[in-house]
MMTF fields as JSON, N, C-alpha, C and O atoms, coordinates in Angstrom:
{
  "mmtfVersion": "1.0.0",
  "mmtfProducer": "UNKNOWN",
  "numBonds": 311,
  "numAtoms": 312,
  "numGroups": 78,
  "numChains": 1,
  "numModels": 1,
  "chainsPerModel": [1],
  "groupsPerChain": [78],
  "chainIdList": ["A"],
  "bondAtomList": [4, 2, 8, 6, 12, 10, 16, 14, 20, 18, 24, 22, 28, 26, 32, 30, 36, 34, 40, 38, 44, 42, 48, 46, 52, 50, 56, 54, 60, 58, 64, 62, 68, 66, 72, 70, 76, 74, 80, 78, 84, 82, 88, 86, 92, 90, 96, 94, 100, 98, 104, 102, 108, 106, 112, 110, 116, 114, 120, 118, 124, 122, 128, 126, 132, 130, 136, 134, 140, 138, 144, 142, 148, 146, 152, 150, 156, 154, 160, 158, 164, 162, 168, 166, 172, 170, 176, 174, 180, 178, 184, 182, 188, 186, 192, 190, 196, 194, 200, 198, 204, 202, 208, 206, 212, 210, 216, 214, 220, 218, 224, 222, 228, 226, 232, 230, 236, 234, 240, 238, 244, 242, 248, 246, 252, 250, 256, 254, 260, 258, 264, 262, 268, 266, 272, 270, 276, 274, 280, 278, 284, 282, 288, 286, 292, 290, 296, 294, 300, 298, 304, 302, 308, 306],
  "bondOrderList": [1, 1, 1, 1, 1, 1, 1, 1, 1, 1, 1, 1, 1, 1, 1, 1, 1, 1, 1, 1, 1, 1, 1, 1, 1, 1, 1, 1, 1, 1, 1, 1, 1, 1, 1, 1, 1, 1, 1, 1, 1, 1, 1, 1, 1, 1, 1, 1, 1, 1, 1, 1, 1, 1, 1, 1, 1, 1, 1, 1, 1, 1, 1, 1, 1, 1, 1, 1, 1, 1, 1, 1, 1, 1, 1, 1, 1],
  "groupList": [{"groupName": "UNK", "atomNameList": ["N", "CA", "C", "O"], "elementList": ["N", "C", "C", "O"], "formalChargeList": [0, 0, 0, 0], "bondAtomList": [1, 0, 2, 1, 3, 2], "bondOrderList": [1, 1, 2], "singleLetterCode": "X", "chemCompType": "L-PEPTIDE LINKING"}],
  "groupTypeList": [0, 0, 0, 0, 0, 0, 0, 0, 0, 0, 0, 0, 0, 0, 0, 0, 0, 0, 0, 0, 0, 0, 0, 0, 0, 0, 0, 0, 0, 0, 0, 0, 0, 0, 0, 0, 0, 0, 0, 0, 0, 0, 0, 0, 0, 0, 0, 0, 0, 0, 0, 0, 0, 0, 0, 0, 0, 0, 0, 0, 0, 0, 0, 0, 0, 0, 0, 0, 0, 0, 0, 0, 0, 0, 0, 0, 0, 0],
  "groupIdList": [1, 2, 3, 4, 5, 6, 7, 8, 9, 10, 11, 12, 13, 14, 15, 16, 17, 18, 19, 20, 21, 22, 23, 24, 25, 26, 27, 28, 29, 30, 31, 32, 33, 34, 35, 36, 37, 38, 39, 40, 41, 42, 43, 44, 45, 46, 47, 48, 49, 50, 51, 52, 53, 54, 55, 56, 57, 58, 59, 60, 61, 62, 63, 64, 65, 66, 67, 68, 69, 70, 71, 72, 73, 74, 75, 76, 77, 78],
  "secStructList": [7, 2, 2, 2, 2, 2, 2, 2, 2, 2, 2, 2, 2, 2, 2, 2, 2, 2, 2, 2, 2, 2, 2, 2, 2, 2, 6, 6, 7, 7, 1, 2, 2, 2, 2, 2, 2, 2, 2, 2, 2, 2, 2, 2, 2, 2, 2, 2, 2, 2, 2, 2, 2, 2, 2, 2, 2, 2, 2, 2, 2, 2, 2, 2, 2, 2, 2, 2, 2, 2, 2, 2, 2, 2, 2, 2, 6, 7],
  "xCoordList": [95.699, 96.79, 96.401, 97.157, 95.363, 94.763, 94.574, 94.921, 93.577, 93.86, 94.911, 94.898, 96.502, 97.577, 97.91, 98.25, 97.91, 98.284, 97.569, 98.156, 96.516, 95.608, 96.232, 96.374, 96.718, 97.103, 98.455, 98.977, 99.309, 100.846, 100.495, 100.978, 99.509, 99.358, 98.781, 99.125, 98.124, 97.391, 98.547, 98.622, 99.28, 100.446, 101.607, 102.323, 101.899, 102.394, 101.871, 102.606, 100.933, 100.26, 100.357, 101.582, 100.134, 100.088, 101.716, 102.02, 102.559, 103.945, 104.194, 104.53, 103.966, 104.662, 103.635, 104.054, 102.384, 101.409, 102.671, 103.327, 102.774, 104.068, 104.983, 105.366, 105.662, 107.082, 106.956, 107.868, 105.996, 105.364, 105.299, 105.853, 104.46, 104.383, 105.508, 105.83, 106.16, 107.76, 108.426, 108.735, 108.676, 109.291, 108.847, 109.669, 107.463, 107.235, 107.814, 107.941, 108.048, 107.972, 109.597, 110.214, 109.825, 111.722, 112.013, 112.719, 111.28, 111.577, 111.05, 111.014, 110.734, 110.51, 111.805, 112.304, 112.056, 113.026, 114.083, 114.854, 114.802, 116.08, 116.987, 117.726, 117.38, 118.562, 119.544, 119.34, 120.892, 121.548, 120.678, 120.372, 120.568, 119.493, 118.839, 119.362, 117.674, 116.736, 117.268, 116.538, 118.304, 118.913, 118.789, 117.928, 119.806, 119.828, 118.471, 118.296, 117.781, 116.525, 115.721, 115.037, 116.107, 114.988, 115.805, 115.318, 117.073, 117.887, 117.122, 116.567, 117.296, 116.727, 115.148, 114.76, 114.311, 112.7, 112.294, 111.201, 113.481, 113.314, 113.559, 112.905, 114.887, 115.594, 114.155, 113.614, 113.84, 112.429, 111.373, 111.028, 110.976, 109.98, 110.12, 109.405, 111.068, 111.432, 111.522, 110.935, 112.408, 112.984, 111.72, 111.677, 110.789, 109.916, 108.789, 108.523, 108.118, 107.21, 108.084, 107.581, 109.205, 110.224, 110.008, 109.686, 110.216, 110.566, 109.718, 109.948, 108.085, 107.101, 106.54, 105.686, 107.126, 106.105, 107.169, 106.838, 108.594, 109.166, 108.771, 109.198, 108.212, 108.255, 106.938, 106.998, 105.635, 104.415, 105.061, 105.154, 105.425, 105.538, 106.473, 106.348, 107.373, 108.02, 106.562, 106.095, 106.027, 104.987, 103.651, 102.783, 103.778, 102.525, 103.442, 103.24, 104.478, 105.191, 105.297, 105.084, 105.602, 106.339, 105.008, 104.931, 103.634, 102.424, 101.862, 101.165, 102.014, 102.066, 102.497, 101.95, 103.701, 104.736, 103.947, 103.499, 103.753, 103.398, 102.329, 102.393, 100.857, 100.194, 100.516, 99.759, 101.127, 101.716, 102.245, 102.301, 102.802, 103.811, 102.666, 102.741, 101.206, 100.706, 99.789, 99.476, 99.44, 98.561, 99.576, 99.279, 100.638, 101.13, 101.67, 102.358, 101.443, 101.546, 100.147, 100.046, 99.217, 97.691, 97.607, 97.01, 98.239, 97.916, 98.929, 98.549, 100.428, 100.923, 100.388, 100.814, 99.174, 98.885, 97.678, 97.236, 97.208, 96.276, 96.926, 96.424],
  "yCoordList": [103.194, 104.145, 105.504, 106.1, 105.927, 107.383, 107.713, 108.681, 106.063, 106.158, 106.565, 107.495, 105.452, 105.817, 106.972, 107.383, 107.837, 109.121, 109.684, 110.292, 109.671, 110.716, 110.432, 111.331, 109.282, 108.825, 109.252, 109.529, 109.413, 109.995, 111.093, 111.496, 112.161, 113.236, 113.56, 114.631, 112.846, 113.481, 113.107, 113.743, 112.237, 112.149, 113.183, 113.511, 113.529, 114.923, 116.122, 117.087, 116.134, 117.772, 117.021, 116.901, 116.612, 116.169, 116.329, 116.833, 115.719, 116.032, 117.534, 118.021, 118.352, 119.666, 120.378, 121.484, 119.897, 120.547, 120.919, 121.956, 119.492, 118.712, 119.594, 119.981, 120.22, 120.797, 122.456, 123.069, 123.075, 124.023, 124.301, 125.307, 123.345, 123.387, 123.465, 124.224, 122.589, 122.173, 123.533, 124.203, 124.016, 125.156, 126.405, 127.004, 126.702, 127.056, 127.124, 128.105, 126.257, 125.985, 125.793, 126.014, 125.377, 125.314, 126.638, 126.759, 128.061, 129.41, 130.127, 131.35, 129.419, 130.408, 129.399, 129.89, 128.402, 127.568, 127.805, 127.158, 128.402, 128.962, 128.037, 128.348, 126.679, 126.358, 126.239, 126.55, 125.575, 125.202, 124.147, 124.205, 123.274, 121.957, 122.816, 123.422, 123.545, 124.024, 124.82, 124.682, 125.618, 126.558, 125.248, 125.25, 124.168, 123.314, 122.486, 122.508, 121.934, 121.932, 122.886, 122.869, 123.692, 125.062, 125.314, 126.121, 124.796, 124.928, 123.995, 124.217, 122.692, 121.005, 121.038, 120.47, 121.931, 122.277, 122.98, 122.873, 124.259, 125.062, 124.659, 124.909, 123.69, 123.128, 122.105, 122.2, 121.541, 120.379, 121.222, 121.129, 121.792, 122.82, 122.764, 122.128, 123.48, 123.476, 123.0, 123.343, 121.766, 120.595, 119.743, 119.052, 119.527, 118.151, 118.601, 117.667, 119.728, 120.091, 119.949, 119.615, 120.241, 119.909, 118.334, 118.069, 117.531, 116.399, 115.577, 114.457, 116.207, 115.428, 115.677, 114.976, 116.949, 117.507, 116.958, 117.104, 116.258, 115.538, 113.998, 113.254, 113.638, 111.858, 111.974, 111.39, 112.706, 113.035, 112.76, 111.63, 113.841, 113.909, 113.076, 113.223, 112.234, 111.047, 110.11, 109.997, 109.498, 108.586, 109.079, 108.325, 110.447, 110.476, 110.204, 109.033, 110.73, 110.575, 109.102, 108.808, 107.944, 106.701, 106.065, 105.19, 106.751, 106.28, 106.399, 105.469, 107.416, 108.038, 107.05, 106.687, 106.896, 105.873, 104.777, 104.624, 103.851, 102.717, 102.257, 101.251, 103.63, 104.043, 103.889, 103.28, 104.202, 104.712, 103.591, 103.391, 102.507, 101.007, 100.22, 99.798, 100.192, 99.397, 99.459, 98.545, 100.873, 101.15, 100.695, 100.285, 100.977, 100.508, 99.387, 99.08, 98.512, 97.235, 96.533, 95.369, 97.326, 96.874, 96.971, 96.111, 98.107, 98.315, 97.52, 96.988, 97.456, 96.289, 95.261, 94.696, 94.114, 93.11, 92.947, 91.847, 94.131, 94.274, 94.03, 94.065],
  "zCoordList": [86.383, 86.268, 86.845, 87.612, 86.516, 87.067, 88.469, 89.145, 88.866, 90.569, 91.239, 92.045, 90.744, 91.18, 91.286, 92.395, 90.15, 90.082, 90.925, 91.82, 90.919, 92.188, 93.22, 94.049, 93.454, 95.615, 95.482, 96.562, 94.291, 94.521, 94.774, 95.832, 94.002, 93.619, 95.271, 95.769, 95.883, 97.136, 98.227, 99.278, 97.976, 99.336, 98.494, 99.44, 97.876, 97.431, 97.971, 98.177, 98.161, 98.765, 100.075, 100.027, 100.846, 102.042, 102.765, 103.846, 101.753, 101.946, 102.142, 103.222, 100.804, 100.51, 101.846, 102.189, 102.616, 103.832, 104.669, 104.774, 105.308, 106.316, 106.408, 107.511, 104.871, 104.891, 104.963, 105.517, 104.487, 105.494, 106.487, 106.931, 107.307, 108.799, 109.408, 110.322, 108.838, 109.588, 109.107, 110.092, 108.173, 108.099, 109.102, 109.797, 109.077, 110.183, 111.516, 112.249, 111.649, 112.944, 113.484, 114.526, 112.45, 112.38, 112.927, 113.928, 112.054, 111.682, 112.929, 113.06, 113.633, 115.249, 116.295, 117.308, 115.94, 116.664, 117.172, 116.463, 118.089, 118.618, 118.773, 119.707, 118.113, 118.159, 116.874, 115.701, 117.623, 116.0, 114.711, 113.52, 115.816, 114.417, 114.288, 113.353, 114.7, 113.966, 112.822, 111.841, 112.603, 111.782, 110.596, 109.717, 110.766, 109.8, 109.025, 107.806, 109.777, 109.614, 108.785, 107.762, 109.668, 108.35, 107.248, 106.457, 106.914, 105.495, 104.54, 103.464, 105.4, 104.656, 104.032, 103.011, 105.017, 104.734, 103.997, 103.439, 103.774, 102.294, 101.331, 100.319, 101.377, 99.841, 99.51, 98.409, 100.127, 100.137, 99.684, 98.506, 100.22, 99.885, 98.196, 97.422, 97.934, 96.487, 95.756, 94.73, 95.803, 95.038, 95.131, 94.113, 95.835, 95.934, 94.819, 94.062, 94.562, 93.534, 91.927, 90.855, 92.145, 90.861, 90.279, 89.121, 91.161, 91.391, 91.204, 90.746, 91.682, 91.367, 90.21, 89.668, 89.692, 88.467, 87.039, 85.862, 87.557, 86.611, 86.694, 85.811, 87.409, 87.664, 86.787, 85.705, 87.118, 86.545, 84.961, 84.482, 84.352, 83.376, 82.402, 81.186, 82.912, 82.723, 82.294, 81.161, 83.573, 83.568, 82.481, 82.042, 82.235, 81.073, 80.084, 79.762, 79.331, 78.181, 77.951, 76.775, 78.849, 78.741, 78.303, 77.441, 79.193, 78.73, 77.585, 77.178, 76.909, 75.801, 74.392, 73.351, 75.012, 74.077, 73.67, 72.533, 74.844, 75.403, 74.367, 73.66, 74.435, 73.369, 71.784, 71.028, 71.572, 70.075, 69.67, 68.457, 70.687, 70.538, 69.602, 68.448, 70.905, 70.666, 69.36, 68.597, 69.334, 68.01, 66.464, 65.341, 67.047, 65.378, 65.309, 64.336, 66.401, 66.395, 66.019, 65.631, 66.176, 65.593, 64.248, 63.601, 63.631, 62.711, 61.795, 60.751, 62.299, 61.338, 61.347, 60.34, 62.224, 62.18, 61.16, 60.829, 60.711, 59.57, 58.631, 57.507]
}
């Protein structure tokens, strides 16, 4: 489970790198797409650290649970 999280967690920064750059680069860009583009790269920018820092915390809570299921399922079998 932890591995996983580390390789979401590292293609997450790798992503939010990406949408940087691209914003960048959008933001010296002289056309219409680029205008739109650099709208789509900011809202991303934003929304994707939201997004990951809710899925994260979903997946510890459910784990959490999961925990708590099984311990008092141990302990009713005593």
């Amino acid at each position: 489970m932890k591995k996983g999280i580390r390789i979401l967690a590292l293609l997450g920064a790798i992503l939010l790198a990406g949408l940087y750059l691209s914003t960048l680069v959008f933001a010296f860009w002289q056309s219409e797409l680029a205008l739109q583009l650099l709208k789509s790269s900011v809202a991303l920018t934003i929304l994707l650290p939201i997004l990951l820092y809710a899925f994260f915390l979903i997946g510890k809570v459910s784990c959490s649970r999961k925990q708590q299921d099984q311990e008092s399922q141990n302990t009713k079998e005593r």
